[in-house]
C-alpha positions as CSV (number, residue, x, y, z in Angstrom):
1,X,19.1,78.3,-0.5
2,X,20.0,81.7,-1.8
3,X,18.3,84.6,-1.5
4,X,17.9,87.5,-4.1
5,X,20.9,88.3,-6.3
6,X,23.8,88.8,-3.9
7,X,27.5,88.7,-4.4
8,X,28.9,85.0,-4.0
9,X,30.6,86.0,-0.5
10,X,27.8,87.3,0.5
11,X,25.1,84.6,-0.1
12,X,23.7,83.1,2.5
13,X,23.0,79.1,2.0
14,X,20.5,77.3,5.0
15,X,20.6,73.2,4.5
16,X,17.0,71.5,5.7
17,X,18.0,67.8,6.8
18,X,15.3,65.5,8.8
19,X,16.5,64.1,11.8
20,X,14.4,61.2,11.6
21,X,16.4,59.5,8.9
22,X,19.2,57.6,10.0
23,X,22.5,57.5,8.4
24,X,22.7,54.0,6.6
25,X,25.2,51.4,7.9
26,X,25.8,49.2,5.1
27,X,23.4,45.9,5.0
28,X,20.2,46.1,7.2
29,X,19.4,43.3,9.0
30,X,16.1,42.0,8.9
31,X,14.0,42.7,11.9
32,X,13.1,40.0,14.1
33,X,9.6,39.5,13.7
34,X,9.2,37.1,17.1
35,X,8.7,40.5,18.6
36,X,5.7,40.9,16.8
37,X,2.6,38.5,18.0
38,X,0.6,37.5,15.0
39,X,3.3,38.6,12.1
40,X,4.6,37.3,9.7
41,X,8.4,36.0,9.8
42,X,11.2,35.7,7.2
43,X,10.9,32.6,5.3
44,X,14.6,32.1,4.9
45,X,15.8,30.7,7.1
46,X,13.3,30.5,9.9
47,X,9.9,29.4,8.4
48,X,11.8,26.9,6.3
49,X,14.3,25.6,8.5
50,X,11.4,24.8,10.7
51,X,9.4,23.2,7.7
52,X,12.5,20.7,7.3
53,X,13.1,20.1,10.8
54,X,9.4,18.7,10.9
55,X,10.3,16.7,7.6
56,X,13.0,14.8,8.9
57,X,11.5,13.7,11.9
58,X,8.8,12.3,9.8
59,X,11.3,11.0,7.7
60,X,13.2,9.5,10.4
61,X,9.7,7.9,11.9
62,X,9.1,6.3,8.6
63,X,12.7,4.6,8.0
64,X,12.2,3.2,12.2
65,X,8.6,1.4,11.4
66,X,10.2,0.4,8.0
67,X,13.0,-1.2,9.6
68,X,11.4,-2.7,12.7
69,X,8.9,-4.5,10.8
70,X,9.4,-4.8,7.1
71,X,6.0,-4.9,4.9
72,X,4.6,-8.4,4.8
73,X,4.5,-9.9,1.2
74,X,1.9,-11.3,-0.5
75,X,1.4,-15.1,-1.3
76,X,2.1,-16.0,-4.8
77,X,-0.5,-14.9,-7.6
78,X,-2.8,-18.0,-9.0
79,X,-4.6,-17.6,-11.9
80,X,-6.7,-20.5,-11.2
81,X,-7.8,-19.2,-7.5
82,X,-11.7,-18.2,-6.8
83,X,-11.3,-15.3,-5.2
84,X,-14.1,-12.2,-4.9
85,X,-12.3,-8.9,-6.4
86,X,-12.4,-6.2,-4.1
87,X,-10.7,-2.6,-3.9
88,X,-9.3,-0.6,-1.7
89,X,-10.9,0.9,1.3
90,X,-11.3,4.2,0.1
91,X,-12.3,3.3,-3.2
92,X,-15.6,1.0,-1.8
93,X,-18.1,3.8,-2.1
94,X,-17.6,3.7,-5.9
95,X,-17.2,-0.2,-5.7
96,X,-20.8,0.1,-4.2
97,X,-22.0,3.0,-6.4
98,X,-21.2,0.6,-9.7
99,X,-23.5,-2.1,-8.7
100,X,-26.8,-0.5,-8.9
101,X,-28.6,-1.0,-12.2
102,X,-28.3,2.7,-13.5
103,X,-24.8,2.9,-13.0
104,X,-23.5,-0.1,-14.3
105,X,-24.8,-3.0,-17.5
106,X,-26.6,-1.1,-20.6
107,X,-26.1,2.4,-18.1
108,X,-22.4,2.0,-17.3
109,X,-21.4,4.9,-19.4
110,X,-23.7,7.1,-17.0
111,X,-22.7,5.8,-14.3
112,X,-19.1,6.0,-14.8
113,X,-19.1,9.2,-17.0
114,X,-22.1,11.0,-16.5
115,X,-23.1,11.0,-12.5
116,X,-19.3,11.1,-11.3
117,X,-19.0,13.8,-13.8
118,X,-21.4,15.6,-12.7
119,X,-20.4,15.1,-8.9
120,X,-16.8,16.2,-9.9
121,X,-17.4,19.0,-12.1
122,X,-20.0,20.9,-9.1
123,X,-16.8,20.4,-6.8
124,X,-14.7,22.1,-8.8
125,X,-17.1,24.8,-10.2
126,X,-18.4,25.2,-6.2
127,X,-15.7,27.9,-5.2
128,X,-17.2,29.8,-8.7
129,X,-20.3,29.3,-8.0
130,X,-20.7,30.1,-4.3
131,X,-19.2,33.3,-4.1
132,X,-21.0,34.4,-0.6
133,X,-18.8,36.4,1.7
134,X,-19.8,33.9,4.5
135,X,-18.2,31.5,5.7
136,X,-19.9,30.0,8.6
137,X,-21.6,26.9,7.7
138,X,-24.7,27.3,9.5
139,X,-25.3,30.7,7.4
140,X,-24.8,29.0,4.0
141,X,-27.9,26.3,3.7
142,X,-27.4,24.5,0.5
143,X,-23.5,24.3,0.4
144,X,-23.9,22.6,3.8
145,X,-26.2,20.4,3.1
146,X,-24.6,19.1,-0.2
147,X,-21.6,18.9,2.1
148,X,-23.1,16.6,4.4
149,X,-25.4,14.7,2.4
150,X,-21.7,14.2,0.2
151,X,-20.1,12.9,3.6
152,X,-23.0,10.3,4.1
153,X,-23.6,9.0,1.2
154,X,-19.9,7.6,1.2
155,X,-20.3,6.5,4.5
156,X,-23.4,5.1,3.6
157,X,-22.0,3.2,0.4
158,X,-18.9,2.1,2.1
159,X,-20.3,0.1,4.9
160,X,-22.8,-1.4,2.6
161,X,-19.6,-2.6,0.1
162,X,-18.0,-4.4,3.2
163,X,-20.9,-5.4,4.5
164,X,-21.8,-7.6,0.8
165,X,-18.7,-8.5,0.8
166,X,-18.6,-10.1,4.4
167,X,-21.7,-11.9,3.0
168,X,-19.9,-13.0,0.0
169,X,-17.0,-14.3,2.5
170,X,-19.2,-16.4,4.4
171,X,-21.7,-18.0,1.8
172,X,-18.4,-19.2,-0.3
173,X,-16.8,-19.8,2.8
174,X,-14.2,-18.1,1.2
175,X,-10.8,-16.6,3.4
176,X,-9.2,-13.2,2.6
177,X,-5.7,-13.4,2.3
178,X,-5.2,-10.7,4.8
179,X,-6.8,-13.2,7.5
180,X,-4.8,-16.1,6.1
181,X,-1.3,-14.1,6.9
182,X,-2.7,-12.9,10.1
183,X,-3.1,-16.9,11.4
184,X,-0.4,-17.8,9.9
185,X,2.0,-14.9,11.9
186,X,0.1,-16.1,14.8
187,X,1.2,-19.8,14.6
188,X,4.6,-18.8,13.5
189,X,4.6,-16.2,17.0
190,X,3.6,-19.1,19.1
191,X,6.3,-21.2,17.6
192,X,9.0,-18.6,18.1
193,X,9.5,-18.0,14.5
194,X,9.3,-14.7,12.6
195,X,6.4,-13.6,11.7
196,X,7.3,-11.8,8.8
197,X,8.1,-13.5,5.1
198,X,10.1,-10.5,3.9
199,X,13.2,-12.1,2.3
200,X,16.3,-11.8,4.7
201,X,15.2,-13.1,7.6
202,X,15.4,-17.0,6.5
203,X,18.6,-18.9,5.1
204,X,17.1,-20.6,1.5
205,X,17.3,-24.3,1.9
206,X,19.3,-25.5,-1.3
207,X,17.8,-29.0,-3.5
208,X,19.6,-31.8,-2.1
209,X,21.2,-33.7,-5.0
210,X,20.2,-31.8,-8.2
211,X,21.2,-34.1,-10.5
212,X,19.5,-37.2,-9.7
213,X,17.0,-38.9,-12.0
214,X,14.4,-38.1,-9.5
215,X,14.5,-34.7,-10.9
216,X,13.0,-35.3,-14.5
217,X,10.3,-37.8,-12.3
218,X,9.0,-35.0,-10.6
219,X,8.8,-32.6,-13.6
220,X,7.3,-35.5,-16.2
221,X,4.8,-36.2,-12.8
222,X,3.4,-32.4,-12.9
223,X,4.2,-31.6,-9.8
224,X,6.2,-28.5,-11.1
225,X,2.4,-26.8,-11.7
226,X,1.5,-26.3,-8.0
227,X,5.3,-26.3,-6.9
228,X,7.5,-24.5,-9.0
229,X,10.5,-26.4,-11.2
230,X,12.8,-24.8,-8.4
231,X,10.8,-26.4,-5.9
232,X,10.3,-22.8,-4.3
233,X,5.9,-23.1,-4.7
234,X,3.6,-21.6,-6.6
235,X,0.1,-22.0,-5.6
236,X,1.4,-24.9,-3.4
237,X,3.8,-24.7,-0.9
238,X,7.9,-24.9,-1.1
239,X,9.4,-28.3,-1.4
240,X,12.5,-27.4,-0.2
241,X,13.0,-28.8,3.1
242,X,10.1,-31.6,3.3
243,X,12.0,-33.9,4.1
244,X,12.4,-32.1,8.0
245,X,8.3,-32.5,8.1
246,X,7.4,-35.6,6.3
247,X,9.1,-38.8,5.6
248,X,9.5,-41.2,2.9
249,X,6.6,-42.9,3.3
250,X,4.6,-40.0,4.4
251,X,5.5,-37.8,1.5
252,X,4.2,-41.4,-0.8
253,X,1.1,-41.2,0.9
254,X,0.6,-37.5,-0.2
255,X,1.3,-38.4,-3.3
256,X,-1.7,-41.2,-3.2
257,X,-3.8,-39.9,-1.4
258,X,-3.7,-35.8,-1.8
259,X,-2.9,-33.9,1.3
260,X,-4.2,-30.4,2.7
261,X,-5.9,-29.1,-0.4
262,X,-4.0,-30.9,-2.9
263,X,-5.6,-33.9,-5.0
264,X,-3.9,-36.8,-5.2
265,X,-1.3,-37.4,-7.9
266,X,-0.7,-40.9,-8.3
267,X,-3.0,-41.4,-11.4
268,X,-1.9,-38.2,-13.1
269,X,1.9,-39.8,-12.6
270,X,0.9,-42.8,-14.0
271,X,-0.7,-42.0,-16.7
272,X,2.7,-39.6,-17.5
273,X,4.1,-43.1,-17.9
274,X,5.7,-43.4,-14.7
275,X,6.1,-46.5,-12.7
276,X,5.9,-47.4,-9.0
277,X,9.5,-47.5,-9.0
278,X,9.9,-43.9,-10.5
279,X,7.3,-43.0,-7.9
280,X,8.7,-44.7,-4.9
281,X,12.4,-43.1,-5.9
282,X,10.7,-39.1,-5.9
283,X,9.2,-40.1,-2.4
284,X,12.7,-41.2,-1.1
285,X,14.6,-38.4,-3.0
286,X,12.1,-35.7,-1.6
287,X,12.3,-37.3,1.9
288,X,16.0,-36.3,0.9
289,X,15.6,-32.6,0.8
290,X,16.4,-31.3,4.2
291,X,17.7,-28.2,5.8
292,X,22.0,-28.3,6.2
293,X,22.4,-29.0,9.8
């Protein structure tokens, strides 16, 4: 800094520097903020490199219960089946909700519109319309008792949905499809066979003798409704590979006189226009369609 108007050799120059800033050294490393309880931390890498570590184990859980037991499929859809429509579990409240008289016949529009809407709407105008500064629950009345009269009524709703439909179950003496698969993995367990009907884990038995007249019989005869012109079932079970349960004269008697559910057939084939001897043939060529050794 000069001072007053002195010759150049004779100025006098006095440089102020702070101490306290340090001389930079290129790139700065971020700081490590583990030293700091209760901080913050960099997000790349360490917050998200954690976030994917957690991913893939969950990923990896996933892919072992997927391969260790595959999902169990479904039995074949049949139009024709009685069965008593229900939703999902989390969806029964609203199942139940839908029945009563103002939410459903000349007031379904309300009901499916108009209450939900409203219910809806107040959640999402609630953080705009509850602008309190606290947030303990006991200290804000009416939110929490909205909340919990919410909580019950679903509660409420949903046990009375399963509860009807338990009802329902029992006075048609109807069986869920759920149970069905359940038994049915049991008997297969006890049997030593798997209990799974995921494709894969069974060899398909092929038709024995495709071409024979026997064929066209068991078309013409109907039996392709129930069991599928590739003899894999439909609503009735897969004829491929009877002929390891039933024998010739067996399988004839199903035919006659109905089996398990099924009515019997014979009538139906003969008024197709078959004859005993067309009749008697399908029973032998069924008793035919084994598994290869």
């Amino acid at each position: 800094m000069a001072h007053g108007h002195k010759p150049d050799d004779q100025e006098k120059i006095i440089f102020v520097g702070d101490s306290r800033v340090r001389k930079g050294a290129g790139f700065i490393t971020p700081p490590d903020y583990t030293a700091y309880p209760g901080k913050s931390e960099a997000f790349i890498p360490n917050f998200l490199l954690k976030e994917w570590m957690v991913g893939v184990v969950v990923l990896v859980g996933i892919l072992v219960l997927t391969i260790s037991e595959p999902a169990p499929l479904g039995y074949p859809a049949n139009p024709s089946a009685s069965v008593i429509p229900m939703p999902d579990w989390y969806f029964l409240f609203l199942y139940q909700y839908l029945k009563y008289p103002y939410a459903s016949g000349d007031y379904v529009l309300l009901g499916v519109l108009g209450v939900s809407g409203v219910a809806f709407g107040a959640l999402l105008l609630a953080p705009f319309l509850d602008t309190g500064k606290e947030r303990r629950f006991y200290r804000r009345p009416i939110a929490s008792s909205l909340m919990v009269l919410s909580i019950l009524s679903v509660f409420y709703l949903t046990n009375v949905a399963w509860t009807h439909y338990k009802h329902e179950l029992e006075a048609t003496g109807q069986k869920p499809e759920h149970i069905q698969r359940e038994e049915e993995a049991h008997e297969k367990h006890e049997q030593g066979l798997p209990t799974s009907n995921a494709p894969g884990q069974k060899e398909e038995v092929a038709i024995v003798e495709k071409d024979d007249p026997a064929m066209e019989t068991f078309k013409k005869a109907g039996c392709v409704a129930c069991h599928a012109a590739d003899m894999k079932g439909a609503s009735g079970p897969s004829l491929r590979g009877i002929g390891d349960k039933h024998s010739q004269e067996e399988i004839l008697t199903i035919i006659k006189e109905g089996y398990n559910g099924m009515p019997p057939m014979y009538d139906q084939a003969i008024a197709q226009g078959l004859t005993d001897d067309d009749i008697n043939h399908l029973a032998e060529w069924l008793a035919k369609q084994k598994a290869e050794q």
